[in-house]
C-alpha beads as a LAMMPS data file, in Angstrom:
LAMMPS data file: protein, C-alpha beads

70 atoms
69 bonds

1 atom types
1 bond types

-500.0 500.0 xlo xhi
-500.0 500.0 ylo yhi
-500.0 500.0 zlo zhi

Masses

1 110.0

Atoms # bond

1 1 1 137.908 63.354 -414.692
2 1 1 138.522 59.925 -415.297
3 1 1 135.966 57.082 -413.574
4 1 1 136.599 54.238 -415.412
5 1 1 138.920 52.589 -412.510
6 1 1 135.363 52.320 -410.795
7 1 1 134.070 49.926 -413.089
8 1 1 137.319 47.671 -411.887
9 1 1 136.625 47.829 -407.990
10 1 1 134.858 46.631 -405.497
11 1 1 131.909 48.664 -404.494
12 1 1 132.856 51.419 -402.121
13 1 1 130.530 50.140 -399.006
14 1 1 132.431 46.630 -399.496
15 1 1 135.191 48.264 -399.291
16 1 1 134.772 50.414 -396.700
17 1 1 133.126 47.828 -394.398
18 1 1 136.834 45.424 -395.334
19 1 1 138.877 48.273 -394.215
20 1 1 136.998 48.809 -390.995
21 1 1 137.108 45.324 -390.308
22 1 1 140.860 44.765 -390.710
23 1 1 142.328 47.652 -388.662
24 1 1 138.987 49.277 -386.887
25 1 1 141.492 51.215 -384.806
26 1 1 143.401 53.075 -387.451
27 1 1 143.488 57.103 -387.326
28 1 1 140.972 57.711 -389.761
29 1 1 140.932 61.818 -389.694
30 1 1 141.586 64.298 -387.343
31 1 1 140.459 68.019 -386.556
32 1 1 140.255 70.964 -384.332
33 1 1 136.976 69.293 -382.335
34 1 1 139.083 65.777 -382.429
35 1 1 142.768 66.357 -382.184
36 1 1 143.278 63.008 -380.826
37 1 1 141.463 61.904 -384.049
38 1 1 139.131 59.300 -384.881
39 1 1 139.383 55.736 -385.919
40 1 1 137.646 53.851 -388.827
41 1 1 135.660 52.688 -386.271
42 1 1 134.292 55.819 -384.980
43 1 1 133.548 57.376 -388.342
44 1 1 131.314 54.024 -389.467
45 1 1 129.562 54.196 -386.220
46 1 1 128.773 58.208 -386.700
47 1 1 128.249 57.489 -390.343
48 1 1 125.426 55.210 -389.311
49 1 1 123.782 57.568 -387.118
50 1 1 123.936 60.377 -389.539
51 1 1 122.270 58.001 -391.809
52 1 1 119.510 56.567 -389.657
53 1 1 118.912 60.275 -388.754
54 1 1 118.201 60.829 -392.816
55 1 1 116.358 57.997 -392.814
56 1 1 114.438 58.488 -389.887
57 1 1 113.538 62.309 -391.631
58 1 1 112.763 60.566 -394.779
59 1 1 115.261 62.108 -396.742
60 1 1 116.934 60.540 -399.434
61 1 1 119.697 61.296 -402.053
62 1 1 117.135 63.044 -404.675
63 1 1 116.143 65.484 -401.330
64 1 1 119.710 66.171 -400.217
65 1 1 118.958 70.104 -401.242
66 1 1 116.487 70.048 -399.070
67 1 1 117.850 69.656 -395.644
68 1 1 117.904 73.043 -393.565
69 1 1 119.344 71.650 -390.220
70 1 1 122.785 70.543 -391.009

Bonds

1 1 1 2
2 1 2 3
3 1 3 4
4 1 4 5
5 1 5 6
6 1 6 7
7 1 7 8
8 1 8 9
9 1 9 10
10 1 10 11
11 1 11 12
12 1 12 13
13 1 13 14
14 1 14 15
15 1 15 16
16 1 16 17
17 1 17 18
18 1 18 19
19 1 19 20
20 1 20 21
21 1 21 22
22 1 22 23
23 1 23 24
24 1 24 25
25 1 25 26
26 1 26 27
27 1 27 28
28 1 28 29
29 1 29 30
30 1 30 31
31 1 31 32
32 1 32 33
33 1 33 34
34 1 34 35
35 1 35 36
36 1 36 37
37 1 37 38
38 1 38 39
39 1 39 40
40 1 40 41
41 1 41 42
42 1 42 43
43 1 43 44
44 1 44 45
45 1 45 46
46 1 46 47
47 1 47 48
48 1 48 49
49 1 49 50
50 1 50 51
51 1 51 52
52 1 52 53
53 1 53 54
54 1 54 55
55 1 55 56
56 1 56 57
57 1 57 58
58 1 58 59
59 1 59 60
60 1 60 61
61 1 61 62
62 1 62 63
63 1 63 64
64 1 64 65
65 1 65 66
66 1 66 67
67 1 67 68
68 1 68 69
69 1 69 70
């Protein structure tokens, strides 16, 4: 696979924190548990407890095999 476009953009949290800012309310993904869906919004805001919950457990990227509860 080619990765060289990543060189070229912006870094992905930049990024990601732009597009929540500009439309927080757009459908972001939908499922069985969320049907209604959930907006950028939503997803950052459960994206940042997910990772204060790592952090909180001390787990970082090199311990990501380690985690038995998710």
């Amino acid at each position: 696979m080619d990765l060289s476009f990543i060189n070229q953009t912006e870094y992905i949290l930049d990024a990601w924190e732009k597009h929540v800012s500009d439309n927080p309310s757009a459908l972001m993904l939908t499922d069985e548990r969320h049907p209604r869906g959930l907006s950028r919004r939503q997803v950052d805001v459960l994206s940042g407890r997910i990772y204060a919950w790592l952090k909180k457990k001390n787990i970082g990227r090199e311990e990501r095999d380690s985690v038995s509860c998710l």
